[in-house]
NUBA-476671 format. One record per residue: residue number from 1; z, x, y of N, C-alpha, C in turn; residue in three letters. Coordinates in pm, whole numbers, padded with zeros to 5 digits, m for minus. Layout:
BEGIN
NUM Z X Y Z X Y Z X Y ALA;
...
//
This chain:
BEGIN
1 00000 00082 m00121 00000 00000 00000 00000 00085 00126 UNK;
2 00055 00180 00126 00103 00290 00248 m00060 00367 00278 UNK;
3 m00132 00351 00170 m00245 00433 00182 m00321 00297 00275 UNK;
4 m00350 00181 00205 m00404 00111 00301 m00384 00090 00426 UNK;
5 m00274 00096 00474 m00197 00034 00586 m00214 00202 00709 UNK;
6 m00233 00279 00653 m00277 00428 00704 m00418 00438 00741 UNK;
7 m00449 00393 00651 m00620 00411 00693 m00693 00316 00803 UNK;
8 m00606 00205 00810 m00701 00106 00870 m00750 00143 01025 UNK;
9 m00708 00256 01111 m00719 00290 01236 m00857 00411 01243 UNK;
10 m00783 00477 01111 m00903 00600 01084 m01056 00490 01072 UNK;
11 m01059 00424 01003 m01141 00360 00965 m01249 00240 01025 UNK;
12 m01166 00174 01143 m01243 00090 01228 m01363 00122 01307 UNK;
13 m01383 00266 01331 m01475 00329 01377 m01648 00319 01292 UNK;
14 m01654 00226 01201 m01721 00246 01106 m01885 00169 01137 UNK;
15 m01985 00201 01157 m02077 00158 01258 m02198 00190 01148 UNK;
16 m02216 00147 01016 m02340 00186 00946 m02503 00114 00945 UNK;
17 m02591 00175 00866 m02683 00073 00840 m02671 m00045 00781 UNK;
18 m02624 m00172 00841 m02576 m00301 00750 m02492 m00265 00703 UNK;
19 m02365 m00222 00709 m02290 m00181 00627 m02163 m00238 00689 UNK;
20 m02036 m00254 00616 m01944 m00287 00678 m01828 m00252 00585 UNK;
21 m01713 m00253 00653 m01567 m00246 00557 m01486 m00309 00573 UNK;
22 m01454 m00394 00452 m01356 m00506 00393 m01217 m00527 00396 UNK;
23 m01121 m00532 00416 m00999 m00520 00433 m00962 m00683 00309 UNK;
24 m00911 m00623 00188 m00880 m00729 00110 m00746 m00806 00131 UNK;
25 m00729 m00933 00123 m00600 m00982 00133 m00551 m01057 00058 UNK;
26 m00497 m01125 00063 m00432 m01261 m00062 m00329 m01359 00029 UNK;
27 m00336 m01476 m00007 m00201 m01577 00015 m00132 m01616 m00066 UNK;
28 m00133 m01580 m00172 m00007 m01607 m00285 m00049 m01636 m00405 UNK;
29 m00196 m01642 m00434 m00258 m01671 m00532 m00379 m01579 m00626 UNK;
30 m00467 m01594 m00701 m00562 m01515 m00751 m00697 m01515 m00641 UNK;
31 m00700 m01572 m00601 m00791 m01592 m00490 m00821 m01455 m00403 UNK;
32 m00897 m01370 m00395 m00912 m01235 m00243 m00972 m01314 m00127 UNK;
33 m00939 m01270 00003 m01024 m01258 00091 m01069 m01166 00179 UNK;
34 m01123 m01179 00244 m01163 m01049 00294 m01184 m01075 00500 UNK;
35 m01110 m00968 00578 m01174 m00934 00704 m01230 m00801 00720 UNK;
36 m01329 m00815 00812 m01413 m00690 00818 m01252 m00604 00876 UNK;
37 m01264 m00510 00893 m01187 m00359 00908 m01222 m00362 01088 UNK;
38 m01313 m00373 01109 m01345 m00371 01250 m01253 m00481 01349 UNK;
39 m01216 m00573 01319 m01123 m00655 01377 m00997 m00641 01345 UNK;
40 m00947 m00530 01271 m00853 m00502 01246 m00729 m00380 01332 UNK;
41 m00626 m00428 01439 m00579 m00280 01483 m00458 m00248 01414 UNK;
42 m00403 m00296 01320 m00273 m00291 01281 m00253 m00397 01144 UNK;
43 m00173 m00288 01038 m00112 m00394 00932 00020 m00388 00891 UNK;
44 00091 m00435 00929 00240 m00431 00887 00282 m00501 00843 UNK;
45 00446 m00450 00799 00559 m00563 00767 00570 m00712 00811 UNK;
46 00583 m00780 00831 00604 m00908 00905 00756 m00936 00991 UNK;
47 00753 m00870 01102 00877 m00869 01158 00939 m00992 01182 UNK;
48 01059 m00989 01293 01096 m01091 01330 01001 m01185 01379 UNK;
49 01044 m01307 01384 00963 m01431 01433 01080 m01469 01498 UNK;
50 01013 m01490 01694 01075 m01572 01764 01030 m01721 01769 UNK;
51 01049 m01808 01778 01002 m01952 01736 00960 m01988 01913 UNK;
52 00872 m02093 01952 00817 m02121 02106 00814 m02282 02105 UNK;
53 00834 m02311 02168 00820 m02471 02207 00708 m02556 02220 UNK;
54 00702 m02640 02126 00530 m02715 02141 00456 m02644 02057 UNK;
55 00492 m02528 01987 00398 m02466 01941 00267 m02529 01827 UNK;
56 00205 m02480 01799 00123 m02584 01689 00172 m02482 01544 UNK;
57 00195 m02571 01477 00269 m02525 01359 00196 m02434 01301 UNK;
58 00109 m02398 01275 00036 m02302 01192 00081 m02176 01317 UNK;
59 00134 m02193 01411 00187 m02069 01462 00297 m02063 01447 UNK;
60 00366 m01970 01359 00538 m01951 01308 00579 m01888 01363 UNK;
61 00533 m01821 01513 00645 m01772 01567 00580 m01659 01650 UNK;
62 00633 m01569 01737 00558 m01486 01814 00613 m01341 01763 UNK;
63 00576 m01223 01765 00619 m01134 01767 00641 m01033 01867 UNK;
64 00768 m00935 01909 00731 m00808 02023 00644 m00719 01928 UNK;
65 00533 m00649 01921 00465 m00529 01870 00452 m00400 01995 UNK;
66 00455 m00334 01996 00402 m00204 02064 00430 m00273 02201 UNK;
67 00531 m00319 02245 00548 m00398 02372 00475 m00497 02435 UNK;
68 00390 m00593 02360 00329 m00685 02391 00419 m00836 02269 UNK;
69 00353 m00955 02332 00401 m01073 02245 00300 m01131 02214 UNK;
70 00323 m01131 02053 00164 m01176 01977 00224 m01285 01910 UNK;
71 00117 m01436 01910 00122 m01512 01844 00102 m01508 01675 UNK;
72 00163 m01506 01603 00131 m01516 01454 00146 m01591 01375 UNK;
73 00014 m01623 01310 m00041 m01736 01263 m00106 m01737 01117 UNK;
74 00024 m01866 01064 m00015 m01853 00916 m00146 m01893 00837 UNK;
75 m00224 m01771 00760 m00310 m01819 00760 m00376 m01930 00634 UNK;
76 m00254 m01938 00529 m00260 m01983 00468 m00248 m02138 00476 UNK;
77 m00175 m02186 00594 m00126 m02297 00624 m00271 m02361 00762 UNK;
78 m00325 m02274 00791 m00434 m02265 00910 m00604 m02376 00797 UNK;
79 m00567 m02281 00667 m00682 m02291 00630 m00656 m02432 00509 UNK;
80 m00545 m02539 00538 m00501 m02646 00516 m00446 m02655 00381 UNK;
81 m00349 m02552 00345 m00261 m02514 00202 m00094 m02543 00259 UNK;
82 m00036 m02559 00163 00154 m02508 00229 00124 m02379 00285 UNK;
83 00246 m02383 00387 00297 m02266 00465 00304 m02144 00363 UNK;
84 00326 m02016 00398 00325 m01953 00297 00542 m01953 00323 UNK;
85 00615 m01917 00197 00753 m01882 00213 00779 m01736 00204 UNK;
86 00909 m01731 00232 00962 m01602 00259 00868 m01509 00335 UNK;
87 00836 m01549 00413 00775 m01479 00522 00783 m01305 00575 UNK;
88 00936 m01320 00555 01002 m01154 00574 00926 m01049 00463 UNK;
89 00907 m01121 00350 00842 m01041 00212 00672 m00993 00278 UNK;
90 00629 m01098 00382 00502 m01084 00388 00433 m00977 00490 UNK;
91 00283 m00986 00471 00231 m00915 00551 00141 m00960 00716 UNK;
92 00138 m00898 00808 00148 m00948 00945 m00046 m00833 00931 UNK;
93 m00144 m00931 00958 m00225 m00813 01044 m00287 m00846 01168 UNK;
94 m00263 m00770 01232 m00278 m00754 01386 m00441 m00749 01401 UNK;
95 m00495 m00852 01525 m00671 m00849 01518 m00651 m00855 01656 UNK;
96 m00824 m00848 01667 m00872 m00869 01793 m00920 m00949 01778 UNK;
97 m01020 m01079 01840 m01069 m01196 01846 m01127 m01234 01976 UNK;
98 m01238 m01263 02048 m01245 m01310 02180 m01156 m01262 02260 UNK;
99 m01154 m01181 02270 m01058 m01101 02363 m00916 m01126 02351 UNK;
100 m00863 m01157 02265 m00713 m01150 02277 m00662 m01108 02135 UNK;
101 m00581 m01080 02118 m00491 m01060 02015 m00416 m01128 01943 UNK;
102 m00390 m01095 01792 m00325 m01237 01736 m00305 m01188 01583 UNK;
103 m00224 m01232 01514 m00111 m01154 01384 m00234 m01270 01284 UNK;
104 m00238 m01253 01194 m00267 m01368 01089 m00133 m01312 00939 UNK;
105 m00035 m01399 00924 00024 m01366 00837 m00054 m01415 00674 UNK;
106 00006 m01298 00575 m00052 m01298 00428 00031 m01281 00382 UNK;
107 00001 m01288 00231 00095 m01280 00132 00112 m01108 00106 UNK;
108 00023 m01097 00083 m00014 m00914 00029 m00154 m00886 00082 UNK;
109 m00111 m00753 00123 m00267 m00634 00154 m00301 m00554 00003 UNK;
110 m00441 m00602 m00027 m00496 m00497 m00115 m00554 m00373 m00115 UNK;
111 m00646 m00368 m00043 m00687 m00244 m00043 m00851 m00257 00014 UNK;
112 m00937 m00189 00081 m01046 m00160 00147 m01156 m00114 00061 UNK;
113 m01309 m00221 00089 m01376 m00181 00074 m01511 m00160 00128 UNK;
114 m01585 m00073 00055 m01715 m00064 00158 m01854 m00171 00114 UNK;
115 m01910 m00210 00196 m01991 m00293 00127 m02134 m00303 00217 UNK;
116 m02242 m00367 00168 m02340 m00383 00255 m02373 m00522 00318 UNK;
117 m02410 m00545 00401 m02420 m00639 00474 m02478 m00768 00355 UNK;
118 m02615 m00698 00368 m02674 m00780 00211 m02582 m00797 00125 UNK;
119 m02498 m00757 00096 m02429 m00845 m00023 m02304 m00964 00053 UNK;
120 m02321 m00991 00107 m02216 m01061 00182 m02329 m01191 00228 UNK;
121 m02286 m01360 00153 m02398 m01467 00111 m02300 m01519 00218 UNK;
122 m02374 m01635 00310 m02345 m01763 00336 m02265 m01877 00178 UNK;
123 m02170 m01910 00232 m02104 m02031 00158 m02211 m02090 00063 UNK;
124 m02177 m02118 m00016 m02248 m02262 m00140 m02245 m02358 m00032 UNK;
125 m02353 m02431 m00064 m02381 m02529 m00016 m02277 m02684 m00033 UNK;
126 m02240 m02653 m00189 m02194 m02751 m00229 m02006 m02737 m00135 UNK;
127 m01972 m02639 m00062 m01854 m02603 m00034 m01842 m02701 00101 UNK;
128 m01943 m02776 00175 m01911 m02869 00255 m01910 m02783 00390 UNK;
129 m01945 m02885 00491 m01930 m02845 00631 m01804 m02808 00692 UNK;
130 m01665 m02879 00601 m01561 m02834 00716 m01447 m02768 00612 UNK;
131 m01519 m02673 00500 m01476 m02528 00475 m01419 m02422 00584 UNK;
132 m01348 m02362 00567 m01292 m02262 00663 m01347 m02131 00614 UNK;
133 m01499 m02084 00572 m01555 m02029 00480 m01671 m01974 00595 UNK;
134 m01688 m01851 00612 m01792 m01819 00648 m01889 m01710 00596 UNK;
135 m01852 m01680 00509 m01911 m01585 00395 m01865 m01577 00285 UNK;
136 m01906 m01540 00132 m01870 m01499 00043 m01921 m01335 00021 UNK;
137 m01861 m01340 m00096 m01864 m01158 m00146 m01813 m01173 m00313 UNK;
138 m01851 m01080 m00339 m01769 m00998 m00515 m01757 m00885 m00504 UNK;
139 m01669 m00806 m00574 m01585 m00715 m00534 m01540 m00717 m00728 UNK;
140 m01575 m00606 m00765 m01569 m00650 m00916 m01539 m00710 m01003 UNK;
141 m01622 m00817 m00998 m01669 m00955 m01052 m01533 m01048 m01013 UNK;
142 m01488 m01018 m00849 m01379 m01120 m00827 m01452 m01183 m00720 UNK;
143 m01461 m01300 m00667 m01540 m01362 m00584 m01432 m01357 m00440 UNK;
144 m01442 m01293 m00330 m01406 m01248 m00226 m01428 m01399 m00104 UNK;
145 m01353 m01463 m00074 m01402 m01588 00070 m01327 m01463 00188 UNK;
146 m01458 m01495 00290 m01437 m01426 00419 m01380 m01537 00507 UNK;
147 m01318 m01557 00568 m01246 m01723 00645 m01281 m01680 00787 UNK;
148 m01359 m01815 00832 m01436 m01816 00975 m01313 m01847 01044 UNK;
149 m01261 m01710 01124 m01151 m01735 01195 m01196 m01750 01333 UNK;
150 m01304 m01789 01371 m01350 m01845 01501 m01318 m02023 01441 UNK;
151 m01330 m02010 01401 m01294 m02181 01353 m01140 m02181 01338 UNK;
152 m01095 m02118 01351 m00892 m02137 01316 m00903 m02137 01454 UNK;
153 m00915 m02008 01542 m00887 m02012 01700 m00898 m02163 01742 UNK;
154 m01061 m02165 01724 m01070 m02263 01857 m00987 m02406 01750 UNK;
155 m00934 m02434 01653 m00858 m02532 01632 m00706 m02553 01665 UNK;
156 m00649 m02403 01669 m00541 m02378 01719 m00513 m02370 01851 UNK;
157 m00594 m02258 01901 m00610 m02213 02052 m00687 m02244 02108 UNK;
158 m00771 m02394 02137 m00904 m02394 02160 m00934 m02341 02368 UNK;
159 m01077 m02239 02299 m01110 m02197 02420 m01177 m02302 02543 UNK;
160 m01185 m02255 02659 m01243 m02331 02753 m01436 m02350 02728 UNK;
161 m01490 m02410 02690 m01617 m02430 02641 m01778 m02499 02738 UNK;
162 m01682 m02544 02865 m01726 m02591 02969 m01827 m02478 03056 UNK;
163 m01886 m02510 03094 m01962 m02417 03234 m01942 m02471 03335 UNK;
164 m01930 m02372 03430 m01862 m02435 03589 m01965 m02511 03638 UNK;
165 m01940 m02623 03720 m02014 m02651 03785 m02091 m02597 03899 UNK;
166 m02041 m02499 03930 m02082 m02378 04027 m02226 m02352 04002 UNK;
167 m02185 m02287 03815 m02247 m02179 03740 m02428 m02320 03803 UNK;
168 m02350 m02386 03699 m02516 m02492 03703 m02559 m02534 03790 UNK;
169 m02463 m02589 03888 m02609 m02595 04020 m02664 m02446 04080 UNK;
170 m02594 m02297 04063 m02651 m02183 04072 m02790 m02163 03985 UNK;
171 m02787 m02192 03894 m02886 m02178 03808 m03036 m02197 03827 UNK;
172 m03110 m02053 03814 m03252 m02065 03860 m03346 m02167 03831 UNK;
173 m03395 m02277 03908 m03469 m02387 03923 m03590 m02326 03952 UNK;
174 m03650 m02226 03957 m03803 m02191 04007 m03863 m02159 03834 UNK;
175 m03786 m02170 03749 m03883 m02145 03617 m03845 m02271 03513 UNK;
176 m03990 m02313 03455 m03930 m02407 03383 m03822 m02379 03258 UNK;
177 m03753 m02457 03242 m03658 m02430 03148 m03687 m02538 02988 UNK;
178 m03835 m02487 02993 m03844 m02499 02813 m03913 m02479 02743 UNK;
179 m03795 m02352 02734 m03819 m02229 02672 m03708 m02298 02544 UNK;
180 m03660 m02208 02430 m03592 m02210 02313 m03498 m02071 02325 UNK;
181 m03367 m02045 02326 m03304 m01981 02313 m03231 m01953 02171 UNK;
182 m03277 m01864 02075 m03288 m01858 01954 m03143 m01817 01934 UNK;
183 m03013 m01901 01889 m02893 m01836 01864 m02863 m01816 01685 UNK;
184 m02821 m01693 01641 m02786 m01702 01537 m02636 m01636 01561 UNK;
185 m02549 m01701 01449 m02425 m01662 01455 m02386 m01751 01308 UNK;
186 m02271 m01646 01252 m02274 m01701 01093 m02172 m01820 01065 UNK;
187 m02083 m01779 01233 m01944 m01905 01246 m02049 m02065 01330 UNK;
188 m02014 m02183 01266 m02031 m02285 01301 m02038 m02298 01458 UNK;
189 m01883 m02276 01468 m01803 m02288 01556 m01855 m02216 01704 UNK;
190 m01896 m02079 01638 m01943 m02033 01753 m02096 m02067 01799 UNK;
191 m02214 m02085 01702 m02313 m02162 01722 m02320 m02276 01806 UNK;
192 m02200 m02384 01774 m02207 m02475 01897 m02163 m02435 02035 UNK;
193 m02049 m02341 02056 m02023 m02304 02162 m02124 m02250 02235 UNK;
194 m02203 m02162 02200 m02343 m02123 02270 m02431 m02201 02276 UNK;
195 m02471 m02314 02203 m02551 m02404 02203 m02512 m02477 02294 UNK;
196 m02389 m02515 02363 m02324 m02573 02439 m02338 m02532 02618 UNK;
197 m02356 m02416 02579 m02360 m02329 02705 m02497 m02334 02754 UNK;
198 m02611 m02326 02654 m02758 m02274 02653 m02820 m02440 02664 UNK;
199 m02746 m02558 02665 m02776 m02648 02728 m02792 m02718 02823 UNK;
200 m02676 m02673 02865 m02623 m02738 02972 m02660 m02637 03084 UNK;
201 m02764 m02567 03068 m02860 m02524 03157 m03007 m02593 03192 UNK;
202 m03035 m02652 03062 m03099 m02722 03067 m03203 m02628 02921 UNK;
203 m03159 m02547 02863 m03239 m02501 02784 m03259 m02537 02648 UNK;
204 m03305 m02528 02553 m03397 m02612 02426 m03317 m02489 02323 UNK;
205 m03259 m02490 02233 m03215 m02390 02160 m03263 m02405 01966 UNK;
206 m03242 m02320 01936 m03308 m02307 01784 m03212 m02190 01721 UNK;
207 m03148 m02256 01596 m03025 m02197 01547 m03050 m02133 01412 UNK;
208 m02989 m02028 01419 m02997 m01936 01288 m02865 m01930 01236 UNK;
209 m02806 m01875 01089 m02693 m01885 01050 m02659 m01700 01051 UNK;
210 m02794 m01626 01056 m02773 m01478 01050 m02883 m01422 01092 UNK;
211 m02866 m01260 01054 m02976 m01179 01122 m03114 m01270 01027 UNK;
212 m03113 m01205 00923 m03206 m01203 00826 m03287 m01359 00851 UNK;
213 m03269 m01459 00861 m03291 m01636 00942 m03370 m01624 01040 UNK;
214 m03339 m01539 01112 m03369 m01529 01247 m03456 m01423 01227 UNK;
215 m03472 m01329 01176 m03576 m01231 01168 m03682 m01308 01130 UNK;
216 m03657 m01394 00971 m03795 m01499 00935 m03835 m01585 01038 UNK;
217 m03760 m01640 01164 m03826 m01755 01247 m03914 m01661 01315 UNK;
218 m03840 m01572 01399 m03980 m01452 01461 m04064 m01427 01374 UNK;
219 m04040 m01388 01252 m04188 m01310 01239 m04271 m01462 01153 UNK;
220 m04226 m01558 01149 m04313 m01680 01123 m04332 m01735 01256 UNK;
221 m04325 m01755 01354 m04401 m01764 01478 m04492 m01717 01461 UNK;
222 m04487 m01578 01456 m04643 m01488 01466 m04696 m01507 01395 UNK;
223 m04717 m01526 01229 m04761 m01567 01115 m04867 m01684 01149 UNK;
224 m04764 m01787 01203 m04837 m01949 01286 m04920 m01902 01367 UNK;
225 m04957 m01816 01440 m05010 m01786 01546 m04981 m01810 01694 UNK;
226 m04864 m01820 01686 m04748 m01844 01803 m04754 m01756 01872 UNK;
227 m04700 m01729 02024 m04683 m01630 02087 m04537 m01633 02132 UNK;
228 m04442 m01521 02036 m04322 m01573 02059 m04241 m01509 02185 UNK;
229 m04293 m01503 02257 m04275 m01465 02419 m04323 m01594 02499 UNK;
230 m04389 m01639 02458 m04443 m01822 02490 m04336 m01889 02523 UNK;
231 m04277 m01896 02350 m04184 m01974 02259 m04010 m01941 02278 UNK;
232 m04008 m01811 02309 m03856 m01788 02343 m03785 m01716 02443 UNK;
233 m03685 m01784 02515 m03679 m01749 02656 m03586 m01568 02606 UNK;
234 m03496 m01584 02501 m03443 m01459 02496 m03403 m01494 02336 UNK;
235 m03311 m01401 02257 m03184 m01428 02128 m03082 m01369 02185 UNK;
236 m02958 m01485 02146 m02861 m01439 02172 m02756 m01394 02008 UNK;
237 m02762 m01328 01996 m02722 m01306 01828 m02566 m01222 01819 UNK;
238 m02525 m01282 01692 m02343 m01205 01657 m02405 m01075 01597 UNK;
239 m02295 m00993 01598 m02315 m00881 01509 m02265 m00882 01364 UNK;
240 m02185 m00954 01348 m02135 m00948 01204 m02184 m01090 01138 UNK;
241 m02286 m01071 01060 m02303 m01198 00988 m02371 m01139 00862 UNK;
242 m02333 m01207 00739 m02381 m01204 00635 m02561 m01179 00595 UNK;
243 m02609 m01152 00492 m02750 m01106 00453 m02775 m01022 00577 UNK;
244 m02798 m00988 00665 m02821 m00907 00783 m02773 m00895 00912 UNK;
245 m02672 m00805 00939 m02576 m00799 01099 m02692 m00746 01187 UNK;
246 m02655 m00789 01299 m02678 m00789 01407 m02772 m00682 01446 UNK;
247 m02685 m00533 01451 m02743 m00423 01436 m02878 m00416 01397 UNK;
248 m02848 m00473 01248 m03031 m00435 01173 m03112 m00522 01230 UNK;
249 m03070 m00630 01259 m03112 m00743 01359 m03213 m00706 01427 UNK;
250 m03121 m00618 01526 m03252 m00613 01635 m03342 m00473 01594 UNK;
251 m03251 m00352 01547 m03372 m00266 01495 m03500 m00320 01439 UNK;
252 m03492 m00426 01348 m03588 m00464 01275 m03687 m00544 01335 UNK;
253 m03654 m00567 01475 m03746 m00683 01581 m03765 m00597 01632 UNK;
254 m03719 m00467 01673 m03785 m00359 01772 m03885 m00261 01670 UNK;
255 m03884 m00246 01563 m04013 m00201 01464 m04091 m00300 01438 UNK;
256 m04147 m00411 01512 m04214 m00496 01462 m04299 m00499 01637 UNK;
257 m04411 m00442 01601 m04510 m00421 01765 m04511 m00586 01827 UNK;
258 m04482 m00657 01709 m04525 m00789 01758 m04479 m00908 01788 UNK;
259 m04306 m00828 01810 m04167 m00872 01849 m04104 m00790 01907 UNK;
260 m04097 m00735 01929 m04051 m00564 01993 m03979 m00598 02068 UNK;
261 m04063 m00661 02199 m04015 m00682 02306 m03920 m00779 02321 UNK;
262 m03860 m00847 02270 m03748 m00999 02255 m03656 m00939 02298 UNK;
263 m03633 m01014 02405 m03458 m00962 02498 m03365 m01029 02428 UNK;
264 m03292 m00964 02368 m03182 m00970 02260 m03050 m00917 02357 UNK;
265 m02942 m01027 02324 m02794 m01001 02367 m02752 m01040 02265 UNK;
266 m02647 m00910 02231 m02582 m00929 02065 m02426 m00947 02154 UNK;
267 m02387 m01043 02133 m02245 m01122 02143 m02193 m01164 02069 UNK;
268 m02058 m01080 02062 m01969 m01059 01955 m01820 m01070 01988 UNK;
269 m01762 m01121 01868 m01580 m01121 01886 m01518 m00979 01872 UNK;
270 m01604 m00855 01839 m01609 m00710 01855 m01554 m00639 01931 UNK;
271 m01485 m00758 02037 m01488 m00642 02168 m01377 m00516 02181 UNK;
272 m01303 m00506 02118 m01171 m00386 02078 m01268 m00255 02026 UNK;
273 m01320 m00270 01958 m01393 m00192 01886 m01577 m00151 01889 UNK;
274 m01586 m00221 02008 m01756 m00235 02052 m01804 m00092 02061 UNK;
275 m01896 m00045 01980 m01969 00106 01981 m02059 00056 02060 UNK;
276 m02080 00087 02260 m02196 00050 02302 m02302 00197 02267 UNK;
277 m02269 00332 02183 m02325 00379 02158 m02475 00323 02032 UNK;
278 m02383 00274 01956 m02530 00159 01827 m02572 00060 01881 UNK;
279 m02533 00003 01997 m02601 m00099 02084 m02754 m00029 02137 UNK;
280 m02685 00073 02232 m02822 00139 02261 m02916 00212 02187 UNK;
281 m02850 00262 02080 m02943 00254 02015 m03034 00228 01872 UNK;
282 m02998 00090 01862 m03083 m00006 01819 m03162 m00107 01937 UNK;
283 m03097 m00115 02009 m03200 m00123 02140 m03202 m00262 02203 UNK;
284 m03086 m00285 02177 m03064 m00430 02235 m03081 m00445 02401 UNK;
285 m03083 m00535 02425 m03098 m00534 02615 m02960 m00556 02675 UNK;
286 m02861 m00643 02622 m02712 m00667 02630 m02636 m00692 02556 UNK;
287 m02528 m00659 02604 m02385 m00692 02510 m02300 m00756 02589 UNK;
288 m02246 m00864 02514 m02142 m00955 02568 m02060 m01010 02474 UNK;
289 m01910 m00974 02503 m01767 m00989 02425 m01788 m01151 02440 UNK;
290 m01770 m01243 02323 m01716 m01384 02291 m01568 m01361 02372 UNK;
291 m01542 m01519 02454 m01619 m01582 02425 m01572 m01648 02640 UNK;
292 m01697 m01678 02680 m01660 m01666 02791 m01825 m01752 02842 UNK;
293 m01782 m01904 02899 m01901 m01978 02903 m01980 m01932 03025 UNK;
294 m01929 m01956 03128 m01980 m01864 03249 m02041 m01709 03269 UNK;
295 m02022 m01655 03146 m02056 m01527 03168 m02192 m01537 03106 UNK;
296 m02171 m01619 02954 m02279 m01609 02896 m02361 m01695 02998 UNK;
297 m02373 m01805 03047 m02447 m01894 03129 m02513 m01811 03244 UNK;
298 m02441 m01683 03275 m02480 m01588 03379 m02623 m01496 03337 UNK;
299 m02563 m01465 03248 m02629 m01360 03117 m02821 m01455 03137 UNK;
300 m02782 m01608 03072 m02903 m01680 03055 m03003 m01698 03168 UNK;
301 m02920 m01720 03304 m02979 m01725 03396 m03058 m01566 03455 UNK;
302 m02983 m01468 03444 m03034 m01397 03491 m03165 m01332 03389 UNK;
303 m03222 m01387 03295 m03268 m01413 03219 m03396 m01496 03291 UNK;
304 m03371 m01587 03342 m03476 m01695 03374 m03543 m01654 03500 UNK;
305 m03433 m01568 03567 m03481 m01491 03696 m03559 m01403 03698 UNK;
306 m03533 m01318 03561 m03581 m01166 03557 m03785 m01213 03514 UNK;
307 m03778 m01341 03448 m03934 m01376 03426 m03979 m01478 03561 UNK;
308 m03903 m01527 03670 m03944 m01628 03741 m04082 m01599 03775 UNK;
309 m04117 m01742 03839 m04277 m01727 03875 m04404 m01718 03742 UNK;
310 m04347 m01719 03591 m04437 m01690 03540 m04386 m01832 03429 UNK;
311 m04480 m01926 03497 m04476 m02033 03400 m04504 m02027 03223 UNK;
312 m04410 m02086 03171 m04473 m02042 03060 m04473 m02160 02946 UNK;
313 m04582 m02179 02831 m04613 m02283 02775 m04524 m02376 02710 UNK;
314 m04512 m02497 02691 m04389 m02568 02632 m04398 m02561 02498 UNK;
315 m04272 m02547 02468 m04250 m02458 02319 m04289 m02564 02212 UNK;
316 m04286 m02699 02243 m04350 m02780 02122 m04503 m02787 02160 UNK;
//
């Protein structure tokens, strides 16, 4: 255990081809799950719990860490099971998330692994829409659930999802706005939130669940004989999603002469750990930390500005 709980700092730095590292966990049962290593700054004991008022129960309590007060949140009880007991026995790991910080308590830490993007599937189908499931995995021949903890936040903590009214009457009116803003992201949760944002601009959006989705809609545009510079005002894409992250994402649209050019903003819950060194170069045009409606709404517009004056064909 001491070896895991050691490594996890050495290790977050980890930035491969599709590649990623697993941090295994458990809630009390035969069941693994898994968070990437990259959202990970800390795994410990499960200290004291101060208890808060109003709280929403799946939060048991706050902790002091390294002189800050972190909410910690059971995740066993989050993802609609009993609470987990004896809590003191358990394990606390410390994340990053949309910019803030936050404990998810477990039963036990297993141990880290390395894996490739490609092997990491979207849910069974048959597992239903309001699974707390945003990837699967195996891990020798044990079937691994990754838990869409953008879907615990915004049920627990839900973020502000609105765009200012500011933002939208600011918003460039000299270009038409329909265009398709291609979002892929592997959490539900966060798909609508951008879809939410990329509307209420007035823009037409087209949703992917990952890289690899979204690589087939581009390069089947062109296939159709589409001109997908016509067809799409920008992608706004996650970095961590199953069959193909982000990363390979856009490398693989920038080796393609006949997509190359697609202004890609990879926006991610990453932000503790963001290498804008593999940003640049895989060659994205921006990066933007989840999850923040106005910024992204900023992001879109200045987007609509940077092509104004150049009408362009309606995407149906």
């Amino acid at each position: 255990m001491a070896g895991v709980l050691d490594s996890v700092n050495q290790r977050t730095q980890l930035v491969g081809q599709n590649r990623l590292e697993l941090l295994l966990f458990n809630l009390g049962g035969k069941q693994l799950y898994g968070i990437n290593v990259f959202k990970v700054k800390e795994v410990l004991q499960c200290p004291p719990l101060n208890e808060i008022p109003k709280r929403n129960p799946v939060v048991r309590g706050v902790a002091h860490i390294r002189g800050g007060t972190i909410p910690i949140m059971d995740l066993k009880m989050a993802t609609g099971s009993p609470p987990l007991k004896d809590i003191e026995n358990c394990f606390v790991i410390i994340t990053e998330y949309n910019r803030s910080t936050q404990g998810f308590l477990v039963r036990g830490v297993e141990r880290i692994v390395n894996m490739n993007w490609s092997a990491i599937h979207p849910p069974p189908s048959g597992a239903g829409k309001d699974n707390y499931l945003t990837a699967v995995t195996e891990v020798e021949g044990n079937l691994v659930e990754i838990i869409d903890v953008e879907k615990i936040l915004a049920e627990v903590s839900p973020l502000p999802t609105d765009v200012s009214e500011e933002m939208i009457l600011g918003a460039n009116k000299d270009v038409p706005v329909n265009k398709h803003v291609l979002i892929t992201d592997d959490s539900a949760i966060a798909r609508k939130q951008i879809q939410k944002v990329a509307e209420s601009l007035g823009m037409k959006v087209t949703l992917a669940k990952d890289g690899r989705e979204a690589l087939d809609f581009l390069e089947g545009l062109v296939e159709s004989g589409k001109d997908p510079y016509k067809e799409l005002l920008l992608v706004i894409s996650d970095i961590e999603m199953p069959e193909m992250d982000g990363y390979t994402f856009t490398a693989e649209v920038r080796a393609n002469p006949k997509i190359k050019d697609m202004h890609i903003i990879l926006h991610t819950s990453l932000s503790g750990v963001f290498n804008e060194a593999m940003v640049q170069k895989v060659g994205a045009n921006d990066f933007l930390a989840k999850f923040h409606p106005d910024e992204l709404a900023n992001r879109i517009n200045s987007r609509l500005v940077e092509i104004g004056g150049e009408p362009l064909e309606d995407a149906n």
